[in-house]
C-alpha positions, 0 to 999 in steps of 0.5 A: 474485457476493458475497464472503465475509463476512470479505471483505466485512468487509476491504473495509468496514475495510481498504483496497483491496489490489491484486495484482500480480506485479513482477520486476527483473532486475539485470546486473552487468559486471565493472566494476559497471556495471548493465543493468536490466530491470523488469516489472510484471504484473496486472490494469488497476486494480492500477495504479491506486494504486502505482508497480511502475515508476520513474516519473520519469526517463524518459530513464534508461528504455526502455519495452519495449511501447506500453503501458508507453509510455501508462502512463508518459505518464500521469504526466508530465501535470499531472493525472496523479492522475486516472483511469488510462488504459484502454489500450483494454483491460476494468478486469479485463484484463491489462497487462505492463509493462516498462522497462530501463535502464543504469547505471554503477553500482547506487548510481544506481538509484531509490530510490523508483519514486513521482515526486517529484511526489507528495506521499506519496512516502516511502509508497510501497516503498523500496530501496537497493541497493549493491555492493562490488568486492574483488580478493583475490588473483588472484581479485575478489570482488562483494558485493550487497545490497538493502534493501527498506524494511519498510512496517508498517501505521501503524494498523489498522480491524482490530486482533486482537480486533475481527479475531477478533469479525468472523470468529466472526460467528454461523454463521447469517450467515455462511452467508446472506452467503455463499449471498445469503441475505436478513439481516433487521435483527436479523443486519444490526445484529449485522454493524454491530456488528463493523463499528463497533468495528472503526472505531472503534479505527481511528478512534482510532488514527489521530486518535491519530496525527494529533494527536501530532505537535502534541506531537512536531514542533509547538509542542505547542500543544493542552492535554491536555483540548483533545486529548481532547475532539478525540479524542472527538469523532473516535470519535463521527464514524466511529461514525455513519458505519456507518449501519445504514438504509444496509445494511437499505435495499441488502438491500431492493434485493437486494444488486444495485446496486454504485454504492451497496454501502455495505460499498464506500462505508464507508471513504470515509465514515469518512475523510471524518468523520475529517477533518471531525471533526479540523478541527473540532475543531482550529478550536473549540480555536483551534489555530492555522492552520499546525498544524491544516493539518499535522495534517491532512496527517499524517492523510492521510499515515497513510492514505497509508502503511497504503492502501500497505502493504494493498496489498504484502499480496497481492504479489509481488516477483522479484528476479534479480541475474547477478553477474560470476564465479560466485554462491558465497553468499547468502540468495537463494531459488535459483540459477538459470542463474547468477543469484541469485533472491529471491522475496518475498511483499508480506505479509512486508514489513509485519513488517519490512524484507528484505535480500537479500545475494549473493557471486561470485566471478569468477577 
């Protein structure tokens, strides 16, 4: 089965997105204490690449299945960065994970469900949660909020224009992606074509990036020349990474070999020129060694961010809070059997930031 040329395109540009469905479920007592329950759906893979459930303090949680227990074993070993267990389940089978917790209070909930081990921690959702307790009168009043973070994509492989160019491929191509038709080499230079100015402009953007905080968090070290001599040299190094011969030799093979899909293979290739092309760059300008590390590292830290916010895309959150008394306002989604309800498309968080708020009043 092959995907959709623009499908095929975002897998080639992008990165990989997952889908999964989280919901948290929050319980006030009257005091502000809190019991927690958090439940993470989707297939195998999605949880290969994020943290839909607190990871670290493992004795603030109750894992609710054995496979929420393997799951967190996972992360509490030293080489927790390999592969996901298989939980003796298909890469496309199911997993239902789920943890709970009690709190004294809502300020003691995580902040981040990614470990501290983890050096791209702060790539990963963020939320703060806070809750104010009132006595008015003969009545108190309970005030909550929750602050998702925004994660907007730091850069793009796909900016408006290259977006608009890859989904006006000729009508002839598409339908030959879409029905196996064979491309011969004149169509699959047209498709590369797309591709390239698609990465190069993320190429850009991210070397851009990268090299900026020699200026703004380093010595500003690099003469302007230098830079654009570097950011040069980046642009010509992701180019080459979208090899026609490479495209015209899967064709020949049928299109039947995943293992070297060179739309799936693309963006390892172009991160790893990147920082070839960076690195090189930096030691040929005699960038010293401390600062050519940090670029690099905040190169892979922008990769970090934006593999993170592709990956809220296509998911969804569940946030359900039961509150003391009875929910008298709010901007939540519904009300259901007294609880307040917010649903949240992932998509919506790479704009901005959501704060969801509710009011009860309990007499």
């Amino acid at each position: 089965m092959h995907r959709r040329p623009h499908v095929f395109l975002a897998a080639a540009l992008a990165l990989s997105s997952s889908c999964l469905e989280t919901e948290e479920e929050i319980q006030v007592a009257p005091d502000g204490s809190v019991d927690v329950r958090i439940a993470a759906k989707g297939g195998r893979a999605d949880f290969a690449d994020g943290y839909p459930l607190p990871v670290d303090g493992a004795e603030s949680w109750s894992p609710s299945n054995e496979e929420t227990r393997i799951w967190r074993a996972h992360f509490a070993r030293p080489d927790a960065g390999a592969e996901m267990p298989t939980f003796g389940l298909g890469g496309n089978d199911e997993l239902r994970l789920e943890v709970r917790g009690r709190f004294r209070s809502v300020e003691e909930l995580p902040r981040s469900f990614a470990p501290r081990s983890d050096p791209y921690r702060e790539a990963y959702l963020a939320r703060t949660t806070s809750l104010s307790v009132e006595q008015r009168g003969e009545r108190t009043v309970y005030r909550f909020e929750r602050v998702f973070a925004g994660r907007p994509q730091t850069f793009l492989f796909v900016d408006g224009r290259m977006k608009q160019d890859i989904e006006n491929l000729p009508e002839t191509i598409e339908a030959k992606l879409n029905d196996d038709g064979a491309l011969d080499e004149a169509e699959w230079k047209i498709v590369c074509a797309a591709i390239e100015k698609a990465v190069v402009i993320g190429a850009e953007v991210l070397a851009r990036n990268a090299l900026a905080a020699i200026y703004t968090e380093g010595d500003a070290s690099l003469s302007l020349a230098a830079y654009e001599r570097i950011l040069r040299a980046v642009v010509a190094a992701a180019r080459d990474a979208v090899r026609l011969e490479a495209f015209i030799e899967w064709e020949a093979r049928g299109r039947r070999h995943e293992e070297d899909d060179p739309f799936s293979t693309l963006e390892d290739r172009v991160r790893t020129r990147i920082r070839e092309a960076l690195a090189l760059g930096l030691d040929a300008e005699r960038v010293p060694r401390e600062v050519r590390n940090a670029v690099l590292r905040r190169q892979e830290e922008l990769y970090a961010e934006t593999a993170h916010s592709d990956d809220l895309r296509d998911d969804e959150l569940v946030l359900r809070v039961h509150l003391p008394g009875r929910i008298v306002g709010g901007n939540f989604t519904d009300v259901e059997d007294g609880a307040a309800v917010w649903r949240i498309e992932g998509d919506q968080l790479r704009s901005g930031a959501a704060v969801l708020r509710a009011v009860s009043v309990l007499e």
